[in-house]
C-alpha positions in Angstrom: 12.5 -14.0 13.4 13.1 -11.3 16.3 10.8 -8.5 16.5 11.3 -5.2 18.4 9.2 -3.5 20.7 8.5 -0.8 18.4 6.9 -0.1 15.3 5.8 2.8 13.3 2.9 3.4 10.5 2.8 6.4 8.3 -0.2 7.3 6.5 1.2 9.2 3.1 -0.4 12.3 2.2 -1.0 13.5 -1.0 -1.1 10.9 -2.8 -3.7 11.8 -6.4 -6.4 10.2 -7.8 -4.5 7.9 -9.5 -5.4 6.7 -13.5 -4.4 3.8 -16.1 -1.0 4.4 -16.9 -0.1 6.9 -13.7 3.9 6.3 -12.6 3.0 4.8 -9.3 6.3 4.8 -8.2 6.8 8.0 -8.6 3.6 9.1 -7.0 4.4 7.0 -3.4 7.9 8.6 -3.4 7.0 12.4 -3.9 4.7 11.8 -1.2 7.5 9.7 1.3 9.3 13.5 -0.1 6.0 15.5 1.3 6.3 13.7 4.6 9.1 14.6 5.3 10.8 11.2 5.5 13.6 9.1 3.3 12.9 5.6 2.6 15.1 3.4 5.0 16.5 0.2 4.7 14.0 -2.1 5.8 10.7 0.0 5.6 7.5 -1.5 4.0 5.1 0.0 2.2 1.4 -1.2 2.1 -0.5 -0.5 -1.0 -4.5 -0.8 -1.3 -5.2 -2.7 -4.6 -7.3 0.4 -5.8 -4.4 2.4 -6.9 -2.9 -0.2 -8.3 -5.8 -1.3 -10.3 -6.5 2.2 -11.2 -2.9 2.7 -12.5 -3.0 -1.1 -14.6 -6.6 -0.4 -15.9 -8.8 -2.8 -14.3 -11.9 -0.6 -13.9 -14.9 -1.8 -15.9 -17.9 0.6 -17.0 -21.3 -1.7 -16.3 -22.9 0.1 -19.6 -20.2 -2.2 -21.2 -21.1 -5.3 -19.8 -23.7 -7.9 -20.9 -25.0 -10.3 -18.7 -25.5 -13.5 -19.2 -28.5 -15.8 -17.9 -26.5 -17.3 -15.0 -25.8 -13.8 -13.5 -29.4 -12.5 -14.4 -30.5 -15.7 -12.4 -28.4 -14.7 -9.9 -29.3 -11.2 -9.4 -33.1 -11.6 -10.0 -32.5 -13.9 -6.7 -30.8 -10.8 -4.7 -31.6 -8.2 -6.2 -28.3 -7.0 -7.6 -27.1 -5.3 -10.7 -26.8 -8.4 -13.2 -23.6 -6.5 -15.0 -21.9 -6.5 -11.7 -23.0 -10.0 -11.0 -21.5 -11.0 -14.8 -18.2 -9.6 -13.7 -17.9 -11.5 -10.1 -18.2 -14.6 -12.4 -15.9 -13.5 -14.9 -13.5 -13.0 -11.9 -14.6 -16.4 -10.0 -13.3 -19.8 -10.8 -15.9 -21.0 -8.6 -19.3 -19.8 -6.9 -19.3 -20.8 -3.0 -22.4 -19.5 -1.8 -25.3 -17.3 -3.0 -27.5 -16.1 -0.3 -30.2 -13.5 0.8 -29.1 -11.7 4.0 -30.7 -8.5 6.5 -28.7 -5.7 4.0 -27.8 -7.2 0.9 -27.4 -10.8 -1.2 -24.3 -12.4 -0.6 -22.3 -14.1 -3.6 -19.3 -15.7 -1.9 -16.8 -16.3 -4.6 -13.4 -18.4 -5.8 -11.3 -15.8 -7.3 -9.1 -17.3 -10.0 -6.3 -16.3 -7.6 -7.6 -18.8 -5.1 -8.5 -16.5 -2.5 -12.6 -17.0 -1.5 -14.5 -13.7 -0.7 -17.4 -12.0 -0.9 -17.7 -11.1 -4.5 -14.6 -11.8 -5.9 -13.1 -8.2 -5.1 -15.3 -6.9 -7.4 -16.0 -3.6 -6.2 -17.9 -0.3 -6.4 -16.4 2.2 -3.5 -13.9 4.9 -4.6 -13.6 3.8 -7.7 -14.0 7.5 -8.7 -16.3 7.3 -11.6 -20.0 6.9 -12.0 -21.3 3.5 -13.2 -18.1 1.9 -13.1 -16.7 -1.0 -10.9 -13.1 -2.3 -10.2 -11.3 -5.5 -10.3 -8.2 -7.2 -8.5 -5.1 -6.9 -10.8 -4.5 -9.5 -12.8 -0.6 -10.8 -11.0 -1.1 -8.6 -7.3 2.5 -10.3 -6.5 3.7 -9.3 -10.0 2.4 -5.3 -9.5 4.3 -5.3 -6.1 7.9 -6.3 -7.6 6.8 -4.0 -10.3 5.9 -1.4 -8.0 8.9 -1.8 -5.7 11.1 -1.9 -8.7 10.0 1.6 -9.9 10.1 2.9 -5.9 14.0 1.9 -5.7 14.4 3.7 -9.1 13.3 6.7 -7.4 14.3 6.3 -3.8 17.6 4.3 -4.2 15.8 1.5 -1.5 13.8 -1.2 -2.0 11.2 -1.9 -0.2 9.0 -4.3 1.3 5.3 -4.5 -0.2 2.1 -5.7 0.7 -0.9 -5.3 -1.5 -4.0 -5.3 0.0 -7.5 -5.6 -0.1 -10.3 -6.0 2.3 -11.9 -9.4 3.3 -14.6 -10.7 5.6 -13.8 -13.4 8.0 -16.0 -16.9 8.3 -16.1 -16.9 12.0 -15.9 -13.3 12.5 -18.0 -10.1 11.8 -15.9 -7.3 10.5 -14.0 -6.5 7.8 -9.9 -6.0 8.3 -7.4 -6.0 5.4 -5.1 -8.5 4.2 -2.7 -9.1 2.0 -3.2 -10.4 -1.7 0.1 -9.3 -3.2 4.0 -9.5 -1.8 7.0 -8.2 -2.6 10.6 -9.4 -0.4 8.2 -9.9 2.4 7.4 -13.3 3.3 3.7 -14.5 3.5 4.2 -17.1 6.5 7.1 -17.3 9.4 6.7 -20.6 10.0 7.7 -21.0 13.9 7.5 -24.9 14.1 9.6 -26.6 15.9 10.8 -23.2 18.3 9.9 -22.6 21.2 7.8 -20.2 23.5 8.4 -18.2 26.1 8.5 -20.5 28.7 11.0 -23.4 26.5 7.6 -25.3 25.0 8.4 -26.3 21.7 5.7 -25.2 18.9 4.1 -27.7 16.9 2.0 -25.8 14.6 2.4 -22.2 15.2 2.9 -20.3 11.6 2.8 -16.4 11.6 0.7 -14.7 9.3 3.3 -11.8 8.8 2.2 -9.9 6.1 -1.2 -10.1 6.5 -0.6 -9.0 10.5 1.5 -6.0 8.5 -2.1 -5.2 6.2 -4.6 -5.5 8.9 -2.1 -2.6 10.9 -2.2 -0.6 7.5 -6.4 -0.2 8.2 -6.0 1.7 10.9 -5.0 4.4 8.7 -6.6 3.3 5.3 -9.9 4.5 6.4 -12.4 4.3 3.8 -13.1 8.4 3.3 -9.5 9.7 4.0 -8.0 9.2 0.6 -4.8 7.5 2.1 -4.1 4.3 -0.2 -0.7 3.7 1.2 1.1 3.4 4.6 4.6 3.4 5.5 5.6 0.7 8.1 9.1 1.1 10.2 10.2 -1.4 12.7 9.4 -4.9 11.9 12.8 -6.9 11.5 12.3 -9.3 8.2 14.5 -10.7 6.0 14.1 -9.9 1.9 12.7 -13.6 0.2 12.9 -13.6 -3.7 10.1 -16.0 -3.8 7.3 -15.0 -1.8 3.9 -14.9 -2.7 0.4 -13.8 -1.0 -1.0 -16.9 -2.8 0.5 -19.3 0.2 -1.9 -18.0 2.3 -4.6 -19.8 -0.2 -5.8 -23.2 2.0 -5.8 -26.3 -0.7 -9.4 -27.4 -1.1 -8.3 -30.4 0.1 -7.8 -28.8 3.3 -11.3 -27.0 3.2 -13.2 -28.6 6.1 -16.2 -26.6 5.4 -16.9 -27.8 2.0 
């Protein structure tokens, strides 16, 4: 894959609070309209998993949960909201780690997507209502063909889309965004067996293309601007029918920190 030496990110402005059964779709392209911009051939659009939650319903009032004695256990320990704590194990197919830190306990969690994370994506910032929290779609790869099938209803072009949400790293402080849902774009260009700039040929080099594309997208996501979706022009890729952000998920087998 060839790459320019030029790309471009729009932040899209505009864009509402968005509820369960909102037209997405349409939302993304009146605000590609407000830009002043037509979809092209080849743009991607990067999604935060909030609107798309919002718009499928996956926000969950706490008053409506009951905990059970695993999460009250749990919380007691860190001193967290059981209900929130029953929801990260609703979400988990496995707990990793439960741990005090400086600021807050730490439940490091499965997700029954495969992805591990703190708290299973379970989350409480701009969800928009009081006492309420949000979860991960149920198919992220699913809501971004559905999401770029109802944006080429509008725009007459389909696009790319990454989903995202933001993870912590192991070996890394921070936070950056990543990519938990695809559509046309492909998770991994795997480079094996090209070679480098000065004719060595790679043994084990695979590009992380769309998360590289989501962790760009942050720049402009920022937390209190209210700008769930960037526009990204420039990257050459090719359209792939099956892609998913689930080959980024590392088989246990492959875990060497378990």
């Amino acid at each position: 894959m060839q790459h320019g030496s030029r790309i471009e990110l729009f932040a899209l402005p505009g864009i509402p609070d968005v509820h369960e059964g909102d037209d997405l779709g349409m939302l993304i392209a009146a605000a590609i309209k407000r830009l002043g911009e037509t979809l092209r051939d080849g743009d991607i659009l990067v999604v935060a998993h909030k609107v798309i939650s919002k718009s499928e319903g996956r926000v969950v009032r706490l008053g409506e949960m009951t905990p059970g004695t695993r999460a009250c256990g749990i919380a007691a320990l860190l001193g967290k909201d059981p209900r929130k704590v029953q929801a990260i194990l609703d979400e988990s197919e496995e707990i990793v780690r439960v741990a005090r830190t400086k600021t807050a306990g730490a439940i490091i969690a499965r997700h029954r997507h495969g992805w591990v994370s703190a708290n299973a994506g379970v989350d409480e910032s701009n969800v928009g209502q009081e006492d309420a929290i949000l979860l991960l779609p149920l198919d992220p790869d699913e809501s971004a063909r559905q999401l770029a099938d109802a944006i080429e209803g509008w725009c007459g072009v389909r696009p790319g889309i990454v989903v995202t949400d933001t993870f912590g790293r192991a070996w890394r402080r921070g936070l950056l965004n990543v990519a938990i849902g695809l559509c046309g774009i492909p998770a991994i260009v795997d480079l094996i067996g090209t070679e480098d700039a000065y004719g060595r040929r790679l043994a084990v080099t695979q590009q992380a293309l769309a998360d590289e594309i989501a962790a760009a997208s942050g720049l402009l996501m920022l937390k209190s601007a209210r700008r769930p979706v960037v526009l990204v022009r420039g990257i050459e890729w090719h359209p792939a029918a099956a892609v998913s952000a689930r080959d980024y998920v590392r088989p246990v087998q492959e875990d060497l920190f378990r």
